[in-house]
C-alpha positions in Angstrom: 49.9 -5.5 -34.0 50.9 -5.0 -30.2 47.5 -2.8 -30.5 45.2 -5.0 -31.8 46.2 -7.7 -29.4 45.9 -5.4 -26.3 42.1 -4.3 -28.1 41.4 -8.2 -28.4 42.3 -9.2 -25.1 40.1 -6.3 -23.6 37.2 -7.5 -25.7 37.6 -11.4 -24.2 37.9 -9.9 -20.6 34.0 -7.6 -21.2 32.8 -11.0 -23.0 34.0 -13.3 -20.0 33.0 -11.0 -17.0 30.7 -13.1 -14.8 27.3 -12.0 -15.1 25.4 -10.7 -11.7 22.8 -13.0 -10.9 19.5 -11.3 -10.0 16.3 -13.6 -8.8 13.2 -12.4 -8.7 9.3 -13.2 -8.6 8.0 -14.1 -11.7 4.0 -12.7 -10.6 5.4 -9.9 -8.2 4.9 -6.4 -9.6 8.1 -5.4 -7.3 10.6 -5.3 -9.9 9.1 -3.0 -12.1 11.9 -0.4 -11.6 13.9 -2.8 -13.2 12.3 -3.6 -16.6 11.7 -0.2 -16.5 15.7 0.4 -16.6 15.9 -2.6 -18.7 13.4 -0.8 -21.4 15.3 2.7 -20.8 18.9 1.0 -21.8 19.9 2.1 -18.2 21.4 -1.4 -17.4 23.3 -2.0 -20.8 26.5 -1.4 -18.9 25.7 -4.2 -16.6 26.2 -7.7 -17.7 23.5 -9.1 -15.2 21.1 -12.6 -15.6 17.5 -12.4 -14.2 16.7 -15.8 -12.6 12.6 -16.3 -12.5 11.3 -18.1 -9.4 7.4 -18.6 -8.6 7.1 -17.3 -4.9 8.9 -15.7 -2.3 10.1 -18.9 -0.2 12.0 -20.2 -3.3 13.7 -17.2 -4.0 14.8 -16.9 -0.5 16.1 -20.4 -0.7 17.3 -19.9 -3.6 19.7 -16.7 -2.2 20.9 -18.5 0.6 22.1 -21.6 -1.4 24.5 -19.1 -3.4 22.3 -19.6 -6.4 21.5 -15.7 -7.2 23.6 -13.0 -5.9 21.1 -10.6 -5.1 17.6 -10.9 -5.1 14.4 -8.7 -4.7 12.1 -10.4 -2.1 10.0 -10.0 1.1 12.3 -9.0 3.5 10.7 -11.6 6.1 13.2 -14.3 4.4 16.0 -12.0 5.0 15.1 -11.8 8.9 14.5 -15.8 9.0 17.5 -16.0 7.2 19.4 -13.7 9.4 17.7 -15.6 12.2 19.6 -18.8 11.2 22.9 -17.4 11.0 23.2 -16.8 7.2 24.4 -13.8 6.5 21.9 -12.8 4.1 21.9 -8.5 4.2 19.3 -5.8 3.5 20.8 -3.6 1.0 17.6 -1.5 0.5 13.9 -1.0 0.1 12.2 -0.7 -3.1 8.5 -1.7 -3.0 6.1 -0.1 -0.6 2.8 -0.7 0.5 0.9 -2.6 -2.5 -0.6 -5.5 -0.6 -4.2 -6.1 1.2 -6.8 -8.2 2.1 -9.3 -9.7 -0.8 -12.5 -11.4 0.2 -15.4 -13.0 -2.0 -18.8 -12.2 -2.3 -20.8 -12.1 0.9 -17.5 -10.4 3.4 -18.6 -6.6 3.9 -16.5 -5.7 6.7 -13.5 -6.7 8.6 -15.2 -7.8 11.5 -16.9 -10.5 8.9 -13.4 -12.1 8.6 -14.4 -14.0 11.9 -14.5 -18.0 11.1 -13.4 -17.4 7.6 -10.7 -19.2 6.2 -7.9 -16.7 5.1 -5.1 -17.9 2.5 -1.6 -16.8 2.5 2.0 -17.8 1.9 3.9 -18.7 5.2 6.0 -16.4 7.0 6.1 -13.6 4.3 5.4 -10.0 4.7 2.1 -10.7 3.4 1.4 -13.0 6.0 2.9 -11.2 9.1 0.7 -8.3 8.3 -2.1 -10.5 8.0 -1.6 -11.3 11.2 -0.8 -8.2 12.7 -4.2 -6.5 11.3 -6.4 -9.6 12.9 -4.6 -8.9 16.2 -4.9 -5.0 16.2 -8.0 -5.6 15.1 -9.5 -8.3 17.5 -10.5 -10.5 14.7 -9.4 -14.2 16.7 -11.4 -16.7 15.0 -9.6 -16.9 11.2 -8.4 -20.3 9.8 -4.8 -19.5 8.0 -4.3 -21.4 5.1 -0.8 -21.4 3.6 0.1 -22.0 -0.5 3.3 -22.7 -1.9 2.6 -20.0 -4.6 0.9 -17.1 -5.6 -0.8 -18.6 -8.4 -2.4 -21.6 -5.8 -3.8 -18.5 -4.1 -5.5 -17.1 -7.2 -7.0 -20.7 -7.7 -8.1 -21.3 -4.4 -10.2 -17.8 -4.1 -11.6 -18.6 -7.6 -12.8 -22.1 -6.6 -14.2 -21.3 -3.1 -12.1 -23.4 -1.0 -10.8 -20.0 0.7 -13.0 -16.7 1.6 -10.1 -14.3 1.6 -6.7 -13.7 0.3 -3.6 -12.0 2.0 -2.2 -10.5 -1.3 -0.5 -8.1 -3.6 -0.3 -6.4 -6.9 -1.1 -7.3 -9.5 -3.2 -9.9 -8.5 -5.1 -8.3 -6.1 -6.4 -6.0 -8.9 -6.9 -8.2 -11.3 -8.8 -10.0 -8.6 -10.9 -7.1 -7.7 -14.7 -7.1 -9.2 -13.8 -10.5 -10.7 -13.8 -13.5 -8.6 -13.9 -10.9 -5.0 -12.9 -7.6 -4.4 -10.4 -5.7 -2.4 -11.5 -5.3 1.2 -8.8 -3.8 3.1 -5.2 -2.5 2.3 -2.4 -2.6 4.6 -1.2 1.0 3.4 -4.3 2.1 5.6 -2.5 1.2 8.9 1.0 1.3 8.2 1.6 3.8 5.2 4.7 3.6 3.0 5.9 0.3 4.9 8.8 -2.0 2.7 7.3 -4.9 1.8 9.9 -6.2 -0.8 13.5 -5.3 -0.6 17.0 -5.8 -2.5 18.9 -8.2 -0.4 22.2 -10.3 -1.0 24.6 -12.7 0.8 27.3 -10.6 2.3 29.9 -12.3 0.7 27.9 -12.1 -2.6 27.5 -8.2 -1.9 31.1 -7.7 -1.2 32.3 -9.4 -4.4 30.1 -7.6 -6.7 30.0 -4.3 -4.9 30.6 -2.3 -8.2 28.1 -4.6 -10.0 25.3 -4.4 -7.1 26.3 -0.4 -7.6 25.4 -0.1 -11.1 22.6 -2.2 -10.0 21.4 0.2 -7.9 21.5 3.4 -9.8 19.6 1.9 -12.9 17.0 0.9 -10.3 17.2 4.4 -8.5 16.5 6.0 -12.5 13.8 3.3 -13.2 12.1 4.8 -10.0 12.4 7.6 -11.5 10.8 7.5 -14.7 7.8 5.2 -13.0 7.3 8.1 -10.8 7.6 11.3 -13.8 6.6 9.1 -17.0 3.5 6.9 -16.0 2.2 5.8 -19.4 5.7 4.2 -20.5 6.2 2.5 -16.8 2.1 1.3 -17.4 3.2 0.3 -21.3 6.2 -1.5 -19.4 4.3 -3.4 -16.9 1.3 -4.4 -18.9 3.9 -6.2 -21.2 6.0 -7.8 -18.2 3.1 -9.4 -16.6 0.6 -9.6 -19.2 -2.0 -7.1 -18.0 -4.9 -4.9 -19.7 -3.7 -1.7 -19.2 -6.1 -0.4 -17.0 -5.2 -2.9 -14.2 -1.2 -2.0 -14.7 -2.1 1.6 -14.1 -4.2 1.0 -11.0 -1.5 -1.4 -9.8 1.3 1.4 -10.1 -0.9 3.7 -8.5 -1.1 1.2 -5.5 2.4 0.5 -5.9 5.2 3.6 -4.2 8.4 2.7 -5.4 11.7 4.2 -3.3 15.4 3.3 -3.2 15.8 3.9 0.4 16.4 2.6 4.1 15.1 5.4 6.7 14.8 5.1 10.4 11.2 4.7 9.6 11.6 1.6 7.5 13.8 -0.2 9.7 11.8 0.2 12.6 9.2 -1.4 10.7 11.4 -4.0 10.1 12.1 -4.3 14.0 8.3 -4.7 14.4 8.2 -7.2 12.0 10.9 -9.5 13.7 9.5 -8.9 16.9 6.3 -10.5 15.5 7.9 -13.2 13.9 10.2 -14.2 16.9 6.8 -14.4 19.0 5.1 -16.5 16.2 8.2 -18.6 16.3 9.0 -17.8 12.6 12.6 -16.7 14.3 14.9 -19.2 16.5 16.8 -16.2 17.8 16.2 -12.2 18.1 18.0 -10.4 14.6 20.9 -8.5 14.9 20.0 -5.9 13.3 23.7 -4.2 13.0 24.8 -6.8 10.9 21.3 -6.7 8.6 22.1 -3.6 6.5 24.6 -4.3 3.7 27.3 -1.6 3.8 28.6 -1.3 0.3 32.4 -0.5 -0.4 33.0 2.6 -2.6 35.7 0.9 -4.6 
């Protein structure tokens, strides 16, 4: 009797555990690696909620209000974050490169981007590398004009009212021969550079560092199998977002997937703050010691 009480008791503890609150992009291809895991069983250990937002300011908003623990996001809202004094914490990259410049008919070159109106959403990665490439490039005369989300973007291009797009996979392929086509990608100029990391409150990291650890190796084996098993992560991704299979596969081509935080990667990052802080997207310079999560091995 004692036994079966003990066993029942267990079983109301596993049913009652809090579940880990994850928020992520509904139209971003940068959590792949985790329906991949999710589709591979790797996260049926983890009791965990995925939270669906529509862009990349919301979700950021979103992380600093408590509302998700962790989140999988353009690192830019971490910095502005950061910037502000929340203590919102880099834990690690995941999506590289996977974002470029898509122009409609009549743009054949970059030096065509001259007095062309450009569209974008405000201070995200995409945007910051937007306007790094104009500058490196000596393109001055652009008109920047920002949407609240992805999907405004993908009207806007289609009805004329912009000539380009600062954008990512999978829209930029899906995009591409239809209603414009890809001019110029990013991964040109700055190859394997984050452009969405895992991020959390630190408080929210701290409290669920066996959780965000879990978390972490399922993504690290969904990497994995996108990266040695193509046609189930293509299979996967064609069902998550709804795409012909063709454009999944050229998506995940354009898309290099890595659970990591090099020197490389966070210089980047210090480049990309140093940008922002000149653009006035940060009130202060980051402190980048405190940026990087460090996760107890409890």
């Amino acid at each position: 009797m004692r036994l079966f009480v003990i066993i029942l008791f267990l079983l109301g503890c596993t049913r009652n555990q809090v579940a880990l609150k994850i928020g992520i992009i509904a139209p971003a291809f940068n959590y792949l690696p985790l329906k991949v895991a999710e589709a591979k069983g790797y996260l049926k250990d983890l009791k965990y909620e995925l939270v669906r937002f529509n862009s990349g300011w919301e979700l950021g908003e979103a992380l600093i209000a408590k509302k998700v623990d962790i989140a999988i996001l353009p690192f830019t809202y971490c910095l502005q974050a950061q910037a502000k004094g929340i203590k919102v914490q880099i834990i690690s990259c995941l999506e590289h490169e996977a974002d470029g410049i898509i122009v409609r008919r009549g743009i054949e070159s970059i030096e065509d981007l001259n007095g062309k109106r450009i569209g974008c959403l405000k201070a995200s990665t995409i945007e910051i590398l937007l306007l790094r490439f104009l500058e490196e490039k000596g393109i001055a005369k652009t008109k920047i004009i920002y949407f609240s989300s992805p999907m405004e973007m993908w009207a806007a291009l289609e009805k004329g009212e912009v000539d380009a797009l600062s954008y990512y996979v999978p829209g930029i392929i899906k995009a591409d021969n239809k209603i414009g086509k890809i001019l110029h990608w990013y991964s040109t100029d700055w190859k394997m550079h984050p452009c969405c990391d895992i991020a959390g409150v630190e408080e929210a990291i701290r409290k669920n560092s066996r959780k965000v650890k879990r978390l972490l190796k399922a993504l690290d084996q969904g990497v994995k199998v996108i990266a040695e098993d193509s046609s189930f992560a293509v299979s996967v991704a064609a069902k998550t977002y709804g795409l012909d299979k063709t454009i999944a596969l050229e998506s995940l081509r354009k898309t290099p997937f890595r659970l990591s935080l090099t020197q490389e990667e966070m210089g980047f990052h210090r480049a990309i703050a140093e940008m922002m802080l000149k653009l006035g997207y940060l009130n202060e310079p980051i402190k980048f010691d405190s940026l990087y999560a460090q996760i107890s091995e409890d």
